[in-house]
Every structure is written in C-alpha cells, then in structure tokens.
MIVEXRO-849888 format. One record per residue: residue number from 1; residue in three letters; x, y, z negated of N, C-alpha, C, O, CB in turn. Coordinates in steps of 0.02 Angstrom, whole numbers. Each point is the difference from the previous one (the first is absolute). Glycine has a CB too. Layout:
(NUM, "ALA", (X, Y, Z), (X, Y, Z), (X, Y, Z), (X, Y, Z), (X, Y, Z))
...
//
This chain:
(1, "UNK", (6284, -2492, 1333), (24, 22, 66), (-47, -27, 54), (-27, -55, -3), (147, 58, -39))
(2, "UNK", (-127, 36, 86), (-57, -28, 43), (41, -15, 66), (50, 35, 11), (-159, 35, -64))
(3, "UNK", (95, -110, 88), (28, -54, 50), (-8, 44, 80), (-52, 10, 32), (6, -141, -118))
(4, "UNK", (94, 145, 96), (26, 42, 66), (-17, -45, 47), (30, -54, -2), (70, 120, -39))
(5, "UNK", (-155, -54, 100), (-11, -38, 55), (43, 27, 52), (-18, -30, 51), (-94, 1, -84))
(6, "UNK", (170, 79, 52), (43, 13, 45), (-35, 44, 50), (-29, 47, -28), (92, -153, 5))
(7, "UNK", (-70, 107, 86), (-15, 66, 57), (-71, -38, 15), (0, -62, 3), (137, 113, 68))
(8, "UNK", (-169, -33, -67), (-63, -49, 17), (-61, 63, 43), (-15, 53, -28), (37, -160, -111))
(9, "UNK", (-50, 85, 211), (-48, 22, 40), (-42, -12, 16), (-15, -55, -23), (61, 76, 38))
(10, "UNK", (-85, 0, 19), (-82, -41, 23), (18, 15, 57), (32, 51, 13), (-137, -38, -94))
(11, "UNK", (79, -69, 138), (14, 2, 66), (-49, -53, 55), (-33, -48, -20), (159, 83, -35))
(12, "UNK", (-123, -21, 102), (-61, -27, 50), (56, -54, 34), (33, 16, 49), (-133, 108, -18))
(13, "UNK", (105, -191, -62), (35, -57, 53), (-9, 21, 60), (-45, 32, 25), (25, -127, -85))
(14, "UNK", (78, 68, 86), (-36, -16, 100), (-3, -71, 8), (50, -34, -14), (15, 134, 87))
(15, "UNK", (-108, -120, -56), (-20, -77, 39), (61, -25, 22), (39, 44, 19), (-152, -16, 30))
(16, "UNK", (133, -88, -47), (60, -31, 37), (-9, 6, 74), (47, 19, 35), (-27, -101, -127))
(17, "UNK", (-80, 65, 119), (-22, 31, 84), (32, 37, 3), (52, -12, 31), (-149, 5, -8))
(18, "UNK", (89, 68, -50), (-24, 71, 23), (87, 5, -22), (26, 31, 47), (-193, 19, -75))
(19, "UNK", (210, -64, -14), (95, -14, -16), (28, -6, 57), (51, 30, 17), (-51, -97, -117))
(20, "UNK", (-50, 5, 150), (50, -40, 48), (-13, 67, 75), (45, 28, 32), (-70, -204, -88))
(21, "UNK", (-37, 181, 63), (-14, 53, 36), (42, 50, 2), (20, 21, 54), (-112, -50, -72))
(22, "UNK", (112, 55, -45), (34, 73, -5), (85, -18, -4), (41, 45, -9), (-156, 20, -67))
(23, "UNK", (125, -105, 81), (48, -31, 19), (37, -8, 72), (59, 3, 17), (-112, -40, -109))
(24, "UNK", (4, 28, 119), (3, -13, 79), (15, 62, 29), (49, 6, 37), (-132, -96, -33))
(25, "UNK", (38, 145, -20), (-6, 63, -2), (71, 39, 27), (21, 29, 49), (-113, -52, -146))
(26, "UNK", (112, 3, 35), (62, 21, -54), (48, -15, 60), (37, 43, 23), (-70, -82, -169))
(27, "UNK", (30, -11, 165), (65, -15, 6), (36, 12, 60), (57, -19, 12), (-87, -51, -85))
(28, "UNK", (-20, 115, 123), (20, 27, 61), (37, 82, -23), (45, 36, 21), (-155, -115, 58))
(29, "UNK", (66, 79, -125), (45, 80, -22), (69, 4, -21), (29, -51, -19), (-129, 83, -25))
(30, "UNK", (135, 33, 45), (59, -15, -27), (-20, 52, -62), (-10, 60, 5), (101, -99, 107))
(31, "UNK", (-93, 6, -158), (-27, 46, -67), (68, -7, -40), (24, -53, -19), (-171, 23, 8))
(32, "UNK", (180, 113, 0), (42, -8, -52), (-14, 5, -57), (-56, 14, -21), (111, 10, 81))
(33, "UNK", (4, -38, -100), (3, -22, -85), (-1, -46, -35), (30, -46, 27), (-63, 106, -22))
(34, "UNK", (11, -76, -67), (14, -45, -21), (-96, -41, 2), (-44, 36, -24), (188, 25, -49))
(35, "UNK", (-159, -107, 92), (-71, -37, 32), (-23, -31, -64), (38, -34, -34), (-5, 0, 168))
(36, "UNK", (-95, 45, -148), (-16, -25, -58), (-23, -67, 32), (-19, 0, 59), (-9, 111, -135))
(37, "UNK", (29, -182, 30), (-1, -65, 13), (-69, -6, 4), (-25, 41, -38), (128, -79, -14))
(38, "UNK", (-155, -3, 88), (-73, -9, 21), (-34, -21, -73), (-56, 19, -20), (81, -62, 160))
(39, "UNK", (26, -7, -182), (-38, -1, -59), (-5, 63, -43), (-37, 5, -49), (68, -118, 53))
(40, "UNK", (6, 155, 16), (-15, 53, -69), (-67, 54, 39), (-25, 36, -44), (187, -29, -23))
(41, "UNK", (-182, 1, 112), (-44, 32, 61), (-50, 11, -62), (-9, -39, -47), (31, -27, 190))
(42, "UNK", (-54, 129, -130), (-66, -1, -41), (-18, 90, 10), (43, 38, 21), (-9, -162, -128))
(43, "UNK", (-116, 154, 85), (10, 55, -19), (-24, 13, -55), (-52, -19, -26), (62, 43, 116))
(44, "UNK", (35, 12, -109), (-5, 44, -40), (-67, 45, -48), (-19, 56, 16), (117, -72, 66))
(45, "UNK", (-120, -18, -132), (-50, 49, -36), (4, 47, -36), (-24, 56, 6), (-11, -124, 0))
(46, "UNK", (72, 41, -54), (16, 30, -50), (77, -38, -34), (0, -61, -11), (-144, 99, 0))
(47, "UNK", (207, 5, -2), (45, 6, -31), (-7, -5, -55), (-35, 47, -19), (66, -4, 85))
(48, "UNK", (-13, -88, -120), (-5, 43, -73), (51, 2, -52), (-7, 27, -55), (-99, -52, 67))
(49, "UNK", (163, -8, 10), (84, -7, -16), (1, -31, -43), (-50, -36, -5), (95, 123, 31))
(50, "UNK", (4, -94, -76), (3, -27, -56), (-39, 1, -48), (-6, 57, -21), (83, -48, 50))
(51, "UNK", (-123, -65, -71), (-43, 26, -1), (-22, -59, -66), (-7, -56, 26), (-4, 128, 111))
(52, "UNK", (1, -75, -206), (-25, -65, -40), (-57, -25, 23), (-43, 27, 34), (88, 9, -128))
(53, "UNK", (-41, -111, 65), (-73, -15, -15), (-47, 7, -12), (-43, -34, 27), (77, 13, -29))
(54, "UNK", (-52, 78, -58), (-65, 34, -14), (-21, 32, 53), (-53, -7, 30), (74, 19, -136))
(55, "UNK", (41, 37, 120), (-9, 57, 64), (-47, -38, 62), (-52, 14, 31), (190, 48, -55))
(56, "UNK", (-89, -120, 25), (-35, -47, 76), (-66, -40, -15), (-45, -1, 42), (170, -27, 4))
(57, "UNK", (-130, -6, -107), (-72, -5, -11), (-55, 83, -6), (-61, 2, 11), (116, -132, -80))
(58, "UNK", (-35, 159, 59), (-72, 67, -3), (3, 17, 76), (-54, 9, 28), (69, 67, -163))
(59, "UNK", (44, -72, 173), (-17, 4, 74), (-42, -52, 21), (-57, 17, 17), (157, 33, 5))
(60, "UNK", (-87, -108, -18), (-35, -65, 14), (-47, 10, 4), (-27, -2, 56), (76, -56, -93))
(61, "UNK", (-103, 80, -49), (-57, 7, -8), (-49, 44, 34), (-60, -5, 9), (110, -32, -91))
(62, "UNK", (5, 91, 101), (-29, 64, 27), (-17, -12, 107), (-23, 37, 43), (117, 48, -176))
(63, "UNK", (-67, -150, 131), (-1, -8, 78), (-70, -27, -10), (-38, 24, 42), (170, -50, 11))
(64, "UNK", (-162, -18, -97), (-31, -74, 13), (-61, 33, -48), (-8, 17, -59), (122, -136, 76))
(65, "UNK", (-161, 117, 61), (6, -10, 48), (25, 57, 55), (1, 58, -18), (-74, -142, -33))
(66, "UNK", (88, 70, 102), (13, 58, 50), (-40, 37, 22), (-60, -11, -2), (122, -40, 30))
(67, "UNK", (-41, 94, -7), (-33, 50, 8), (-30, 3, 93), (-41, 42, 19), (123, 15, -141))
(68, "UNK", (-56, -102, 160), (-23, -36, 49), (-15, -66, 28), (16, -42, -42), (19, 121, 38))
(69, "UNK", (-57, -105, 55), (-17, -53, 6), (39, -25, 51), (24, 48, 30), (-124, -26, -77))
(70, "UNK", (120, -80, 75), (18, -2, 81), (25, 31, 37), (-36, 50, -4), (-23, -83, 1))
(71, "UNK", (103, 47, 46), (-19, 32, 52), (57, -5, 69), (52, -31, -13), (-123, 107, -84))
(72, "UNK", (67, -56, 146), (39, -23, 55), (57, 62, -18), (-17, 53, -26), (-84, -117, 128))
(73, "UNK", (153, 53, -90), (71, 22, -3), (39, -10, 61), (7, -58, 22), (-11, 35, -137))
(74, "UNK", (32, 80, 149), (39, 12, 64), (60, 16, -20), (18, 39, -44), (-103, -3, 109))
(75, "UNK", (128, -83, -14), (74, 65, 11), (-14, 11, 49), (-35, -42, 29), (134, 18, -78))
(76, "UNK", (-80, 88, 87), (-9, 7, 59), (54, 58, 14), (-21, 43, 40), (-105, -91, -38))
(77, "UNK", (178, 56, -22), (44, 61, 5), (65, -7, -10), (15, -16, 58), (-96, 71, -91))
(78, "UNK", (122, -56, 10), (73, 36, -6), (-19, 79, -33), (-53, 32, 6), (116, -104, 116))
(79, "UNK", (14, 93, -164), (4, 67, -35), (44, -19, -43), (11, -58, -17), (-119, 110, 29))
(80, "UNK", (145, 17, -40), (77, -14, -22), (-31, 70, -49), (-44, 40, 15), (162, -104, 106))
(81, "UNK", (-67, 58, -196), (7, 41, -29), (67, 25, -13), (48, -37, -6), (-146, 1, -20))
(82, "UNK", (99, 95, 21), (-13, 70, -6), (-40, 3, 63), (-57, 21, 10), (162, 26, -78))
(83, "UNK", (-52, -79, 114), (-47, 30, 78), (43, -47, 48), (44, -39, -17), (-80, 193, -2))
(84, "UNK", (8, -136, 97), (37, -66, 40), (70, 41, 19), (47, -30, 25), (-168, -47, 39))
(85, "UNK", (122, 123, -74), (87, 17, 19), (47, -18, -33), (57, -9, 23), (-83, 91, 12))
(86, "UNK", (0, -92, -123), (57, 9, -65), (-38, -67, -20), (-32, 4, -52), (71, 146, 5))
(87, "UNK", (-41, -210, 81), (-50, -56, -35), (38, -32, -84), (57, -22, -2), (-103, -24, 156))
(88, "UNK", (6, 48, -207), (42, -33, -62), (-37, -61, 4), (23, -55, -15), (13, 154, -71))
(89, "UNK", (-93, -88, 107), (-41, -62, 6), (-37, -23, 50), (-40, 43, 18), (37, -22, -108))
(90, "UNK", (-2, -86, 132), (-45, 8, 57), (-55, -46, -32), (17, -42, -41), (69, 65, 152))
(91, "UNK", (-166, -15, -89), (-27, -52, -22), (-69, -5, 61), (-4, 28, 55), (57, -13, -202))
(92, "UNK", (-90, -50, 119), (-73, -27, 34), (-51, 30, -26), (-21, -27, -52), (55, -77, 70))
(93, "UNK", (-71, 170, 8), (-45, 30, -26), (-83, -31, 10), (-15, -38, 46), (112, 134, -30))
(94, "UNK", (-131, -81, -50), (-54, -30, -18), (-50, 38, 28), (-3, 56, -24), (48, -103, -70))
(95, "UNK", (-101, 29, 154), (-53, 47, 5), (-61, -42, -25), (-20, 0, -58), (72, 73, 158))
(96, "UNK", (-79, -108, -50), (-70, -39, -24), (47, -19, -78), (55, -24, -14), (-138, -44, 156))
(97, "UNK", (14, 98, -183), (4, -21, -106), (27, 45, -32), (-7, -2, -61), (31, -110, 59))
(98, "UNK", (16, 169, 33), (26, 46, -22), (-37, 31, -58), (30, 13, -53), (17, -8, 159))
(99, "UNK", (-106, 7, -97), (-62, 48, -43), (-9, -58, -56), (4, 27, -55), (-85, 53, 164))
(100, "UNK", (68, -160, -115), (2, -30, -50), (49, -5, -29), (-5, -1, -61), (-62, -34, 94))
(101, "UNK", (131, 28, -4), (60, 2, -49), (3, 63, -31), (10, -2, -61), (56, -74, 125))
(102, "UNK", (-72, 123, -44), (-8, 58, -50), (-36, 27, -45), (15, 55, -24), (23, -46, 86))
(103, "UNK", (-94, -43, -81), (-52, -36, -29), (9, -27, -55), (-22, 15, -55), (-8, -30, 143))
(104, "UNK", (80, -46, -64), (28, -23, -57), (56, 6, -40), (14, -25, -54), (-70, -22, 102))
(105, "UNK", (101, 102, 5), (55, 34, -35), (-6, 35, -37), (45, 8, -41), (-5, -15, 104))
(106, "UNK", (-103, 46, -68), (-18, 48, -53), (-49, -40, -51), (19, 23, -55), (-8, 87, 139))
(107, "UNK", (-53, -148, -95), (13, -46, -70), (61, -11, -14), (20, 29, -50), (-108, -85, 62))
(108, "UNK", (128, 22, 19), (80, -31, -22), (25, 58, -35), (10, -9, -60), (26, -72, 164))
(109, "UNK", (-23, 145, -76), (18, 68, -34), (-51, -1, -54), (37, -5, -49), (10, 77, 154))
(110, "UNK", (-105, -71, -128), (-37, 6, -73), (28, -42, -38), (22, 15, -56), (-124, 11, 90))
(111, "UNK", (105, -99, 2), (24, -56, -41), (75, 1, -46), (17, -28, -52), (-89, -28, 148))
(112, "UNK", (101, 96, -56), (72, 6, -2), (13, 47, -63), (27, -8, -54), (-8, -8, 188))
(113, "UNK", (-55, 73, -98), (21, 78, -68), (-55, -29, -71), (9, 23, -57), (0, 127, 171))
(114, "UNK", (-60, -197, -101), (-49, 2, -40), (70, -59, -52), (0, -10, -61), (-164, 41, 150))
(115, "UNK", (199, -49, -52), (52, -81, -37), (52, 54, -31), (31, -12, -52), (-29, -120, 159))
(116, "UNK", (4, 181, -78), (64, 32, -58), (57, 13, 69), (51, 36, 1), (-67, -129, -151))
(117, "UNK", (-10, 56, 198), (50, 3, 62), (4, 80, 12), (-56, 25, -10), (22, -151, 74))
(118, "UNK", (86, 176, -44), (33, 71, 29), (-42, -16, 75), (8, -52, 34), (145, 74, -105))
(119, "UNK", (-210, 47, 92), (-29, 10, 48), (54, -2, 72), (58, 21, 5), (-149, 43, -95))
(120, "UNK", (43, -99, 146), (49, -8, 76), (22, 85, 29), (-54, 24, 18), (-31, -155, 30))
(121, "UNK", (125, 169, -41), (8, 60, 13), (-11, -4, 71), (-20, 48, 32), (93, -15, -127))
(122, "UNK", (-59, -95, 125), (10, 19, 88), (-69, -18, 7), (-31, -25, -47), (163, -7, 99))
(123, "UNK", (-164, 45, 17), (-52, -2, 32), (-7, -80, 16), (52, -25, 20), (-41, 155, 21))
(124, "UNK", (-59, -165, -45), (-32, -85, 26), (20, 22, 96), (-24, 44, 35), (-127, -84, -156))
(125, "UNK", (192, -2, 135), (0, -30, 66), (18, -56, 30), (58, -10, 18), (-53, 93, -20))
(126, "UNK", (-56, -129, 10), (-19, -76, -11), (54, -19, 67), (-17, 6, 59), (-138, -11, -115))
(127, "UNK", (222, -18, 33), (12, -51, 58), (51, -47, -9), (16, 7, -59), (-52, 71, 130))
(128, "UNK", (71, -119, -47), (38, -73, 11), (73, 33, 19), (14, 21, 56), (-125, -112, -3))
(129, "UNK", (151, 93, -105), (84, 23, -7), (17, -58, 38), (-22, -55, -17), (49, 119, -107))
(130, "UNK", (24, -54, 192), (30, -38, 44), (63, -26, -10), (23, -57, 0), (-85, 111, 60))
(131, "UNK", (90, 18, -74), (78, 0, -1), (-6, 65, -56), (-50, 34, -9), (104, -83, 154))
(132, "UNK", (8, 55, -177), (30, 57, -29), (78, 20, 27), (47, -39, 1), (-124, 5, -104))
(133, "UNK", (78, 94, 121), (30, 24, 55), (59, 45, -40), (-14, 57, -19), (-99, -62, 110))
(134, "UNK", (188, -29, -104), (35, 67, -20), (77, -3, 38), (22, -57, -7), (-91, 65, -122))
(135, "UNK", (95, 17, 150), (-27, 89, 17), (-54, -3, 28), (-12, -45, 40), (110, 98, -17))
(136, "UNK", (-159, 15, -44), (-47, 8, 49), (23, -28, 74), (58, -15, 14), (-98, 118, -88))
(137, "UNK", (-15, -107, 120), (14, -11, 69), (-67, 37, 36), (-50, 16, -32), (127, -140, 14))
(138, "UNK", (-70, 137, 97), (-36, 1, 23), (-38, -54, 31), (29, -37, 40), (23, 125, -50))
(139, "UNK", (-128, -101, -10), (-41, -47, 20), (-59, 33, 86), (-32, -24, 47), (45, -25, -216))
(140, "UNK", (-1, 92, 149), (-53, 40, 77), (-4, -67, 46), (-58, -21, 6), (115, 174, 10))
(141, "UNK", (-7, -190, 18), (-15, -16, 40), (-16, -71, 4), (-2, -26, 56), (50, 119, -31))
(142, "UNK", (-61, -133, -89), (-63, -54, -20), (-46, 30, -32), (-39, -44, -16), (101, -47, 2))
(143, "UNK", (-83, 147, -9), (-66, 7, -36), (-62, -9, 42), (-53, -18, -25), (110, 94, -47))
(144, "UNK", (-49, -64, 132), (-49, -6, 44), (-11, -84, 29), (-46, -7, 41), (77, 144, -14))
(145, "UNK", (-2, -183, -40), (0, -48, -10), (-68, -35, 2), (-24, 14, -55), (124, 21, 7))
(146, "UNK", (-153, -80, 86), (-62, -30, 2), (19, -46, -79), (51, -32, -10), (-86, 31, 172))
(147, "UNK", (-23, 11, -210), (-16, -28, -58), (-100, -7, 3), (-39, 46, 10), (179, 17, -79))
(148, "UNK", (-153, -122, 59), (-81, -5, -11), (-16, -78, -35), (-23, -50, 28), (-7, 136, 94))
(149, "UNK", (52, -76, -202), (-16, -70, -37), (-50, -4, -58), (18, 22, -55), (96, -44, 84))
(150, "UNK", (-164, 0, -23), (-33, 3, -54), (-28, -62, -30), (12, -53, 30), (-27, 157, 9))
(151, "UNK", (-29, -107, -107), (-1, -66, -37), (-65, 27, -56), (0, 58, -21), (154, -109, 37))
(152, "UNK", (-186, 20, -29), (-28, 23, -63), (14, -8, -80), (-4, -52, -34), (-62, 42, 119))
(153, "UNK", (86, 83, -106), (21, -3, -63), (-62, -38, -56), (-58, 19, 3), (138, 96, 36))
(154, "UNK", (-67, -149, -71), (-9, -40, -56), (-10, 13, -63), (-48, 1, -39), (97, -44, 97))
(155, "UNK", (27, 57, -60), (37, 13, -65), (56, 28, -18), (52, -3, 33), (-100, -67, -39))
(156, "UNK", (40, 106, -60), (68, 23, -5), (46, -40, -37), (-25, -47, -31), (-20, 149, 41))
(157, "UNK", (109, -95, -16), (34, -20, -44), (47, 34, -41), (20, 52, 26), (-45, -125, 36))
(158, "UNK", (51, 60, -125), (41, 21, -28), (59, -19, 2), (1, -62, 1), (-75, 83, -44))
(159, "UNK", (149, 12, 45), (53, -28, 7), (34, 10, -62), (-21, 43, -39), (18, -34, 156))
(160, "UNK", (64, -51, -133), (55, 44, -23), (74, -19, 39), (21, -46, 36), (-89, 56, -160))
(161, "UNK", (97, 58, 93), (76, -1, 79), (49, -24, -38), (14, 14, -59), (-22, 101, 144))
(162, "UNK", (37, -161, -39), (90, -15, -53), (34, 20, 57), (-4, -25, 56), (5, -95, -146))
(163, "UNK", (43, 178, 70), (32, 16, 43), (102, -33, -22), (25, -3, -56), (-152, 123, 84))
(164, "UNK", (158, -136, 33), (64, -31, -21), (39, 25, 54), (-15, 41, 44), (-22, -146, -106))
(165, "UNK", (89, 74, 53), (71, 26, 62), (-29, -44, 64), (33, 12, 51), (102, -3, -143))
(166, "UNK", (-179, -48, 100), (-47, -30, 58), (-55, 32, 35), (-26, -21, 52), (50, -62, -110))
(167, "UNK", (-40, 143, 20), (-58, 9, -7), (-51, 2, -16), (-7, -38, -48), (50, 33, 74))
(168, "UNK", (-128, 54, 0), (-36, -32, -66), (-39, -51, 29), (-9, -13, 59), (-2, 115, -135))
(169, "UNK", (-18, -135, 7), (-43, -68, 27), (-56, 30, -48), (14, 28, -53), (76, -155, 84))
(170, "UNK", (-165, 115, -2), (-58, 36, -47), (-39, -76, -7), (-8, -40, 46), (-10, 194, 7))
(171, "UNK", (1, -163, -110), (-35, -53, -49), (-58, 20, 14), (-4, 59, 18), (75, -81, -110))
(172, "UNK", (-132, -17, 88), (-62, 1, -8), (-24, -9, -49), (7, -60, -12), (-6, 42, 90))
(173, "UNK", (-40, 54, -134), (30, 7, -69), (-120, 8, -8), (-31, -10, -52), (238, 100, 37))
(174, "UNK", (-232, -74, 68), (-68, 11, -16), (-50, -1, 70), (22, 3, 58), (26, 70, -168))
(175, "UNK", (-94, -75, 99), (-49, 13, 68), (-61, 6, -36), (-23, -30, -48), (78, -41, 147))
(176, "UNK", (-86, 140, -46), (-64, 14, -8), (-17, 14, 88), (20, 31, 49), (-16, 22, -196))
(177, "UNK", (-70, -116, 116), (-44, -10, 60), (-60, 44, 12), (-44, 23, -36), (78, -133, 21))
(178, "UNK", (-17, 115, 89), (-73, 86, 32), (-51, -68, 26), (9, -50, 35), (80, 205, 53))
(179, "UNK", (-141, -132, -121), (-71, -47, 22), (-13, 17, 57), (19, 52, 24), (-75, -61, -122))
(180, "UNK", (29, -22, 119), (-51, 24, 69), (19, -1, 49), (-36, 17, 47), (-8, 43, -88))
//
C-alpha cells in the first residue's frame, strides 16, 4: 500500500512584512465572509489534491530545478470570483510576476499530469484568497480599494492541508528555491 500524503499544493509564501502590511490594508475594509487567517495567505501554483508519495516525489522531481529564477512579485489589486456583484471569493490579484508565475504554473501542470495527477480544467489566475464569501455578496464597492505590495519571490513551497471543524491549517511539507 502506498502512503497517502492528503491534499497537498505548491504555493508562493508571502513574507511576514508584506502579512503585516496587508493586514493594515485589510482592516479599513469591510470585507464580507468568512477571512482567511494571515498564516494560511499564499498563492496559489498549482493544486494537486490528494495525492501519494510517489505521485509527490515525480512532481518534486519534475519542479527541480525551476523553471524560473527570482523575481519581484506585486499585489496591487482586489477582484472577486465569479465576479464583484455575486463575490464567492474576494482576493489580492497579482500584476508585477504575473508572466513568471505562469511560467511556473505550467511546469507544475507537466509535473503534475506527468505524476499521474488529473489535468487543471480552470484557467491559471495568480492571486491571494482573502475571504470566502457565502452567500455570494456584492464586493463592487471595495474592489477599487488602493493595494501596492511587493517582495521578491525566492521560493516556492509545498504544502499539505488539514482541514478540521477549525479550519484549515497548511503544513510546510517542501521548498524549492528560485536562484538568482
């Protein structure tokens, strides 16, 4: 039997700075829903769910090395999905690094289908989940909101999620370092 590593992702930390910053931010808005906690903050690379050990070692291999180096990373936005009228999600969209994270989202996708992982169906759109919003709500009138934080990405990391009647808490389970 091979040893189930649970929901496990690749994701771009945020700096504790750059936590306390968006924090501050935060906290003039009235953002509904339920607020995701500053330690769980991160974006998003690649998903790859439940997922074994072999599976997660041949991804591993398939990152290292990356497929980029360095590079400066922005929030600078607000944006809600589906959309800002029916928000399910509000988050922190990403401009400066955008083009490298997608870069490396698509190795992560080789890495993934090449591991046995089921291909991403939705489209890569790199950004920082705030809150999760149910019932939808309308957000229109913080999206426009002044956002301008940036940091230089490093590294990525790997998580895995335990999710409970608390919530989830994500483990740091790997890291791969961007040279340069």
């Amino acid at each position: 039997m091979v040893e189930q590593l649970g929901r496990v992702f690749l994701a771009v930390p945020v700096p504790v700075e750059i936590k306390h910053a968006l924090n501050a931010v935060l906290a003039d808005m009235q953002i509904p829903g339920k607020l995701v906690p500053p330690e769980n903050w991160h974006v998003t690379i690649r998903f790859l769910d439940v997922i074994d050990v072999v599976t997660y070692e041949r991804f591993v291999s398939e990152m290292d090395p990356p497929a980029e180096t360095s590079f400066r990373l922005a929030l600078d936005g607000f944006g809600a999905f589906p959309n800002p009228r029916k928000a399910t999600v509000f988050w922190a969209g990403v401009g400066q690094g955008s083009e490298q994270l997608a870069v490396l989202n698509e190795q992560a996708e080789e890495g993934a289908v090449s591991a046995g992982v089921l291909p991403e169906e939705r489209p890569f759109h790199p950004h920082l989940t705030l809150s999760r919003v149910r019932p939808p709500a309308d957000v229109q009138s913080i999206i426009d909101s002044e956002l301008s934080l940036s940091w230089r990405c490093e590294q990525l990391v790997v998580y895995r999620s335990h999710v409970s009647r608390r919530g989830a808490r994500y483990e740091p389970i790997d890291s791969i370092d961007l040279i340069g």
